[in-house]
C-alpha positions in Angstrom: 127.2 -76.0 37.2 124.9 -77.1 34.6 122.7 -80.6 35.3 121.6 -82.5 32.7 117.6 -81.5 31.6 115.8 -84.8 34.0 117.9 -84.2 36.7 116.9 -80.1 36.3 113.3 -80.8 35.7 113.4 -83.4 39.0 115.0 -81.1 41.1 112.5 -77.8 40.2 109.4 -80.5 40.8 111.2 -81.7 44.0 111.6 -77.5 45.2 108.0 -76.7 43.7 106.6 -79.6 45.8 108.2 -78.5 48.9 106.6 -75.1 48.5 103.0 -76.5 48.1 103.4 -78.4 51.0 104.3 -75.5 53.1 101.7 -73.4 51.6 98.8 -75.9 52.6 100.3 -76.4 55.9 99.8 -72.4 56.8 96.3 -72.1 54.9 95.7 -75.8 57.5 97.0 -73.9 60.1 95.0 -70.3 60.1 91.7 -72.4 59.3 92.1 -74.2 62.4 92.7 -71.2 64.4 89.8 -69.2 62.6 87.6 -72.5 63.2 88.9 -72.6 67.0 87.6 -68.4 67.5 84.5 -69.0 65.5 83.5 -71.9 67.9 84.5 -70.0 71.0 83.4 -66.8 70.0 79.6 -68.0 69.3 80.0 -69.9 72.3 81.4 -67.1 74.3 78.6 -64.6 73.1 76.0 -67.2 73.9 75.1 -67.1 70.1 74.1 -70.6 69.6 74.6 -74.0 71.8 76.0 -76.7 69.4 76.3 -80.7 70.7 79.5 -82.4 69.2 77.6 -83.2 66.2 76.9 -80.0 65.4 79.8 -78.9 66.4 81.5 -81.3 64.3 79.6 -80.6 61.1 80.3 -77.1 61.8 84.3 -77.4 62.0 84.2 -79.7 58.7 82.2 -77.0 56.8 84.3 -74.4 57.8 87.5 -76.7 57.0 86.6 -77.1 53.8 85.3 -73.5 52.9 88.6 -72.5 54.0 91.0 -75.1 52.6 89.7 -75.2 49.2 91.6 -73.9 46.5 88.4 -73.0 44.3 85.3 -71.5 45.6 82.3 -72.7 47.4 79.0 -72.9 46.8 76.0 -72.5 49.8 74.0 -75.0 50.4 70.8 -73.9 52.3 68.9 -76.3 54.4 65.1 -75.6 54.4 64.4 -78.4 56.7 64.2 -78.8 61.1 67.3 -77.9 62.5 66.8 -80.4 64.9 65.9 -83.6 63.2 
């Protein structure tokens, strides 16, 4: 059956859409779950201590380091850790 080009193009955007959804949702998904054993594993080694904030800051760096679709770039902090 042969649609009419619109309806074509609409329905391959529709399908493509649908795939990048599911994509990001598993890339979401395994970054969580490598955030969740990085967190547990420094904690369980006694590696570092981090408060909530740290902690926080920690799980959003990591988040977006491993969600992005292009690559990162470090940003070293020369100051006090603890401010």
């Amino acid at each position: 059956m042969a649609y009419a080009p619109e309806i074509a193009s609409a329905m391959l955007q529709r399908q493509q859409a649908g795939a990048i959804i599911a994509a990001r949702s598993q890339i979401v998904e395994g970054a969580v779950s490598m955030v969740q054993m990085a967190l547990d594993d420094l904690s369980n080694r006694g590696i570092v201590e981090l408060d909530e904030e740290r902690k926080a800051a920690m799980v959003s760096n990591l988040l977006v380091v491993l969600c992005a679709d292009k690559s990162t770039q470090p940003i070293i902090n020369t100051g006090e850790l603890n401010q």
